[in-house]
BAMIBA-395945 format. One record per residue (C-alpha): z, x, y. Coordinates in Angstrom, 2 decimals. Each point is the difference from the previous one (the first is absolute). Example, Ala and Ser with C-alpha at 12.3 -4.5 7.8 and 13.67 -1.06 7.14 Angstrom:
<vexdos>
       c3       c1       c2
     7.80    12.30    -4.50
    -0.66     1.37     3.44
</vexdos>
This chain:
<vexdos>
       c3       c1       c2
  -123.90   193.64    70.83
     3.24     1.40     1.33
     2.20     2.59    -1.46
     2.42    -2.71    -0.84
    -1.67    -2.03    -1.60
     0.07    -0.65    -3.77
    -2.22     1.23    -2.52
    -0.78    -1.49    -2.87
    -1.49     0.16    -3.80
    -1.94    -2.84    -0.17
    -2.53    -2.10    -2.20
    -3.45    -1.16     1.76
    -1.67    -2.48    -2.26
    -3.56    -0.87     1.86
    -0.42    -4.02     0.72
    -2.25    -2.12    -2.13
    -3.60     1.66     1.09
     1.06     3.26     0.66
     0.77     3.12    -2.07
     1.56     3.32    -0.11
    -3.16     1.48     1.13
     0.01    -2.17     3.26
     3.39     0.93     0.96
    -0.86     3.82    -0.87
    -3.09    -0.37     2.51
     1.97    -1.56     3.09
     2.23     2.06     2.51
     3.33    -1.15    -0.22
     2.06     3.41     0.17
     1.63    -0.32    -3.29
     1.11     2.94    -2.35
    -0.97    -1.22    -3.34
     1.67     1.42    -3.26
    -1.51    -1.51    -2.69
    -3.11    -1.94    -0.68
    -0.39    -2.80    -2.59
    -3.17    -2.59    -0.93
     1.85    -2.97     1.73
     2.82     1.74     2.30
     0.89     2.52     2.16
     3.44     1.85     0.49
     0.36     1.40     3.25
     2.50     1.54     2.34
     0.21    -2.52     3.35
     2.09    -0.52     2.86
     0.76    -4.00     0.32
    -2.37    -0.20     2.70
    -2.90     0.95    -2.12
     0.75    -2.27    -2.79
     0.79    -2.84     2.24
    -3.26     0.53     1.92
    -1.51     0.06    -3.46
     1.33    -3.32    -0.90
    -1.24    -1.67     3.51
    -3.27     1.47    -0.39
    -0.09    -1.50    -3.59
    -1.18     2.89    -1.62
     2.25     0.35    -2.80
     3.27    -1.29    -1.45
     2.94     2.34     0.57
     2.88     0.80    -2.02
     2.70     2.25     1.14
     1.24     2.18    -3.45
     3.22     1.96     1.96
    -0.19     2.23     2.75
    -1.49     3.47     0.51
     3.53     1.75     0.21
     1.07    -1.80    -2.90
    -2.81     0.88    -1.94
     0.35     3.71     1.39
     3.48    -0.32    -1.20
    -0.06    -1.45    -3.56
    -2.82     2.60    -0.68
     2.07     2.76     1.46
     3.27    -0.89    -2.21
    -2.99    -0.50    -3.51
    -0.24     3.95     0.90
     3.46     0.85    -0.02
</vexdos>
């Protein structure tokens, strides 16, 4: 992943087969934030989640980015 590249919050729902647990077990580098019984939400750079998607591991949703994320919590605070 390069510097530049964007980061994002992210929903990983496991394909038909699969489950949380599965994704949990395998290596894939991501920073996950929250755990749920059927998803995932994860911080990923677009590679990850795109490599995700070809791999068919799980269905990806993009929520907003990391900064933006960063940000709206940031201005809750103030």
């Amino acid at each position: 992943m390069t510097e530049r590249e964007t980061r994002w919050v992210a929903r990983l729902t496991p394909m038909p087969g699969s489950s949380v647990d599965c994704l949990l077990e395998m290596s894939l580098g991501l920073d996950v934030w929250e755990r749920h019984a059927e998803f995932l939400v994860v911080a990923a750079s677009d590679t990850q989640l795109s490599e995700i998607e070809r791999r068919r591991l799980a269905h990806t949703e993009k929520v907003c980015t990391v900064a933006e994320f960063q940000s709206r919590a940031q201005q809750r605070r103030s």
